[in-house]
Each structure stands twice: as structure tokens, then as C-alpha cells.
VOGU-3710 file (C-alpha; in Angstrom, 3 decimals, decimal comma):
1> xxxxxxxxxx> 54,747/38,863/-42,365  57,671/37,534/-44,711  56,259/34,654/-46,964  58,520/32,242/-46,106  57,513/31,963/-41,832  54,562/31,272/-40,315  54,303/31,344/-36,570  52,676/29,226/-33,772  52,198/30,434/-30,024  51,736/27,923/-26,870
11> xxxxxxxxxx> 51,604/28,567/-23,026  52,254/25,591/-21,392  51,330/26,769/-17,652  48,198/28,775/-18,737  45,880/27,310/-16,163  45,879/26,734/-12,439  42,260/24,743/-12,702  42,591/20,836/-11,145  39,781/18,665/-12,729  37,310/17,513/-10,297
21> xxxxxxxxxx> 38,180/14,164/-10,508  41,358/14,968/-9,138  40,854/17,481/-6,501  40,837/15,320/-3,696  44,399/13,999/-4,827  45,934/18,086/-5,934  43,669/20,584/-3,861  45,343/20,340/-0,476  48,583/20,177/-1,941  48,141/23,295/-4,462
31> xxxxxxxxxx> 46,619/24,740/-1,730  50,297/24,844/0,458  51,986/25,839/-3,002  53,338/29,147/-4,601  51,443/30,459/-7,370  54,204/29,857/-9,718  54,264/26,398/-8,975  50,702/25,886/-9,679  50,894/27,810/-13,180  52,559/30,871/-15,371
41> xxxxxxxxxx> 50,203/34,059/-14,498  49,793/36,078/-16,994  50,626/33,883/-19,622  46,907/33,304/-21,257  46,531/36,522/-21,762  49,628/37,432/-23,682  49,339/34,005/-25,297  45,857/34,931/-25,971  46,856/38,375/-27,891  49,707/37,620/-29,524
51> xxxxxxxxxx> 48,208/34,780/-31,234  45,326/37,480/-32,553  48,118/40,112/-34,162  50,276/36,810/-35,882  46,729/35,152/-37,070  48,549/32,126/-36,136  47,277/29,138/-33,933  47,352/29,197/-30,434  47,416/25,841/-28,110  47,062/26,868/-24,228
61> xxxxxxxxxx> 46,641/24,209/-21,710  44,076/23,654/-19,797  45,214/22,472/-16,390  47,517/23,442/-13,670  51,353/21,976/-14,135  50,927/20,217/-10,775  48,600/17,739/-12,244  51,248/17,065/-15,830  53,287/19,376/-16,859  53,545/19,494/-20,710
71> xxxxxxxxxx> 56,826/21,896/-20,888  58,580/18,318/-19,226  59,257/15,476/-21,126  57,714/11,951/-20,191  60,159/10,300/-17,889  61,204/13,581/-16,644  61,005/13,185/-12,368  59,304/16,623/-12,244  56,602/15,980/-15,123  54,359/15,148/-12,167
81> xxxxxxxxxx> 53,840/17,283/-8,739  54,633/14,784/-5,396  50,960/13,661/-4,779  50,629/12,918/-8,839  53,824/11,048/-9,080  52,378/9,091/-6,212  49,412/7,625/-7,920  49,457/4,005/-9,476  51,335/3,858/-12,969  48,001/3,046/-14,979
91> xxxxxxxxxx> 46,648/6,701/-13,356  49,784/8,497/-14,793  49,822/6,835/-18,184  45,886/8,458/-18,150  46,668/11,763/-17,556  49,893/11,573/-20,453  47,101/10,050/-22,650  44,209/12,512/-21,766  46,184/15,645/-21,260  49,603/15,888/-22,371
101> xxxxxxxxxx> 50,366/13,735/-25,861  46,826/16,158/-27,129  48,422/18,867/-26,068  51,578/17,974/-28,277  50,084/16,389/-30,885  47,933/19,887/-31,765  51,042/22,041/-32,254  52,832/19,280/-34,077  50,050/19,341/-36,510  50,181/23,558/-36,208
111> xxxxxxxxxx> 53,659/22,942/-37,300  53,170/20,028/-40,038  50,149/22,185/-42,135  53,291/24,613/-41,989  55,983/22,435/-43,386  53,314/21,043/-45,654  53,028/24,561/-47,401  56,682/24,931/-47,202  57,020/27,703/-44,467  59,288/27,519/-41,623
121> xxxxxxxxxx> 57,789/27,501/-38,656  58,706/30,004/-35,591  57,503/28,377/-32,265  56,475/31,071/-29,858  56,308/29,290/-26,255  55,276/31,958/-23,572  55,898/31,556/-19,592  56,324/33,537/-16,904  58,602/33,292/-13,845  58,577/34,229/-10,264
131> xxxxxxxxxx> 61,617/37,076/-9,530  62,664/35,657/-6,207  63,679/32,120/-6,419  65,099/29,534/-3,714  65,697/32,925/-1,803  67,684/34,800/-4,677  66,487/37,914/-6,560  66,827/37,748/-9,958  67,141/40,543/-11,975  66,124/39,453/-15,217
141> xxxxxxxxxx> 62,767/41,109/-16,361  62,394/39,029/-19,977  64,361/36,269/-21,174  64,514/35,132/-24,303  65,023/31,678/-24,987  66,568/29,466/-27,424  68,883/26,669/-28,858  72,561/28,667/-29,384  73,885/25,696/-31,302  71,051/25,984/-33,712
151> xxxxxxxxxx> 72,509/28,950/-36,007  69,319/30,286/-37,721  67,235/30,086/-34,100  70,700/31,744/-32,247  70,332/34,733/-34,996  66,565/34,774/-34,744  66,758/35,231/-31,349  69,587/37,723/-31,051  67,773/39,247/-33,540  65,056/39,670/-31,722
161> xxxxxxxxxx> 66,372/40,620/-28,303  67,719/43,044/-29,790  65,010/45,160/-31,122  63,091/44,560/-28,095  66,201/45,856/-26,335  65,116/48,866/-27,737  61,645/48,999/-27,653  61,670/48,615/-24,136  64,547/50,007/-22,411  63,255/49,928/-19,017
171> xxxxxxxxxx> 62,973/46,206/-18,886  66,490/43,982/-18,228  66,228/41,474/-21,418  68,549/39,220/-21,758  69,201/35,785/-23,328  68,839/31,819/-22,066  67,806/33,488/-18,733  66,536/33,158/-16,179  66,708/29,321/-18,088  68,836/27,892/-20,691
181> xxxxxxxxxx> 66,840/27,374/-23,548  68,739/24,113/-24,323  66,551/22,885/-20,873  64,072/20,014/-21,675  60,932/21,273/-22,534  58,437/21,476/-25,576  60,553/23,814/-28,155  63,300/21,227/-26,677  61,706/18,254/-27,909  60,718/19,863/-31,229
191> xxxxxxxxxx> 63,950/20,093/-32,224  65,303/16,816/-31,740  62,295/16,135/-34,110  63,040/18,866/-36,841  66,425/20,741/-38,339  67,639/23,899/-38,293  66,326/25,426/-41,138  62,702/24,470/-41,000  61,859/24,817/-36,716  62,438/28,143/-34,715
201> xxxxxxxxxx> 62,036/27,440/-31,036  61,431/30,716/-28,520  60,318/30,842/-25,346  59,551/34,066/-23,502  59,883/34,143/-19,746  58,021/37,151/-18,230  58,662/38,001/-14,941  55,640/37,693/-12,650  56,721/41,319/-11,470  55,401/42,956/-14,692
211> xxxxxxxxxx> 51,651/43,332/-14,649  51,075/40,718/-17,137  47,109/40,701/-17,748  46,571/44,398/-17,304  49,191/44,637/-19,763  48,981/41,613/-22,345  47,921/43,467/-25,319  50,616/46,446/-25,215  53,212/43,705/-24,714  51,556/41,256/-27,543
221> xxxxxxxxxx> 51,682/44,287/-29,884  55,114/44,882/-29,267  56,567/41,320/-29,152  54,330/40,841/-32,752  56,129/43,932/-33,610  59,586/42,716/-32,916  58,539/39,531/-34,247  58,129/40,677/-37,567  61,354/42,766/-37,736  63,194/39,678/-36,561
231> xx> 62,187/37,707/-40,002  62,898/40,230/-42,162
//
């Protein structure tokens, strides 16, 4: 890996599990759900893999995006599922306090041991998406997301769709879908925090089609691949 990067990986939506302490508010609710609303399958164990071939640190959380969802800023109306945003205000400031400002506050330090040793830091943030949404197909197979106003992340990432372009010709890769990677969310909020020449933000967005945990490792080897091209 080039001297001068060092690399972090997250997954936001890793984990459907509900705490006990809040079943009896989420399970009925999840229950009626689509998996994709409940978390990103597939995502732990890419996240999982790719973090072993960088040697980088991973943060994964831990609970289902129903209960918080820490790829949503606070204030944001969808940070919290229906039957979350319901509960008293003291409950809610809990779960940002328990759950997501942690959460945050591990890959900020990730990225400020970086900065300390004078790398830049390339933010690896990896979901996955369901294909049919609100009753359209979409036919997006990766996306790969970033910040086109930021000039060294827009090259980065054209960079890298590129060589996974061809690496993997059978998949429909494209960029800022199925999302605009200008959306709020946690490579969002890192970069209102640091410039352009010191923060990468990328988020992957797998479609739930692919068979994501049989096939986490031959993906994480080529995304690490493509990776290290891109910083060359």
C-alpha cells in the first residue's frame, strides 16, 4: 500500500439484532418489515474481509438501523424507525449516547491516529441495497459512492470504478448510484469535518442480488485489489 494512505472500513447496517431491552418496542414492527429495512445483508462479511487484506480497522455496528441508524445524522427524521421516533425524548437521547456517538467517535479516532502520522485517510463505508425499490427495478449491481465536488475523492473514485469496471465486467458499476454520495450519511459528515486532501469518503452499495456472504472474500480480494491500484 502507497505510504502516504491508510484506509479504514465501516458497515453501518451490519446487524439486524434488537437489544432485549427494546424488543417489546422494535420486534413486532421489524417483524412486518423488509429485510433491507432492518439491515445491509451481506455487509459484515465483506466488511469483515476487506478489513483483513487492508490490515486496517474495521468499526461494524452492532444493532439493526430500525433501532438508530448511524449512516443518518442526528436530527435527521429517518435516524429513528416509527415506533423509536415514538419514544420519550430522554429514551432517544440514550440510544444516540449508547449506540450511535461510540459508533462515530471509534472511526474518528481510526481516522485521527491517521492524520496524527500524517497519512490520508481513505474511508471505506460498505452497504448493500435491495434491487427493487418503491416498485422499480434498478439495474445498478455496485455503486460507488462519493463527494464529486471534492477533486482528489471524485478522481479516487473514478479511479477506482474504473478498474473494477474491468475486473468485473459482468456486474453494472456505476457512480453516485443507486445514491448520491453527497446524501447525508457518515462519509457525509466526515467531510464537513475534514478537507480535501487529507479525508477520502467511499461507500460501496452492493446489491442484495449478488450472493454477498457466500461471496465476501472473492469480492474483498478484489475491491482490496482495486483499492490499491486506485492510490497509486
Amino acid at each position: 500500500m502507497s505510504a502516504s494512505y491508510r484506509f479504514i472500513v465501516t458497515a453501518e447496517h451490519a446487524s439486524p439484532e434488537i437489544p432485549a431491552k427494546h424488543q417489546s418496542v422494535l420486534q413486532e414492527y421489524a417483524s412486518a418489515c423488509e429485510l433491507h429495512q432492518v439491515y445491509d445483508p451481506g455487509t459484515k462479511a465483506i466488511a469483515e474481509e476487506l478489513a483483513r487484506r487492508l490490515d486496517c480497522p474495521l468499526q461494524l455496528g452492532n444493532y439493526t438501523r430500525l433501532l438508530i441508524d448511524l449512516n443518518r445524522s442526528i436530527g435527521n427524521s429517518s435516524q429513528f424507525s416509527p415506533p423509536v421516533f415514538g419514544l420519550c425524548e430522554t429514551e432517544k437521547a440514550k440510544l444516540i449516547a449508547e449506540i450511535f456517538e461510540p459508533f462515530r467517535a471509534a472511526a474518528l479516532q481510526s481516522i485521527e491516529s491517521a492524520h496524527h502520522d500524517g497519512y490520508t485517510v481513505v474511508h471505506l463505508s460498505i452497504h448493500s441495497f435491495t434491487k427493487t425499490f418503491k416498485g422499480l427495478r434498478r439495474e445498478v449491481d455496485l455503486g460507488i459512492l462519493y463527494d464529486d465536488d471534492r477533486p482528489a475523492e471524485k478522481a479516487f473514485g473514478k479511479k477506482l470504478a474504473t478498474f473494477l469496471r474491468m475486473v468485473l465486467p459482468e456486474l453494472n458499476i456505476r457512480s453516485n448510484e443507486p445514491y448520491l454520495g453527497k446524501d447525508d450519511g457518515h462519509t457525509t459528515a466526515l467531510r464537513r469535518r475534514y478537507p480535501n486532501n487529507n479525508y477520502i469518503g467511499i461507500e460501496f452499495e452492493f446489491s442484495q442480488d449478488l450472493d454477498l456472504d457466500l461471496d465476501a472474500e472473492s469480492y474483498a480480494t478484489i475491491l482490496a485489489k482495486a483499492l490499491k491500484a486506485a492510490i497509486r
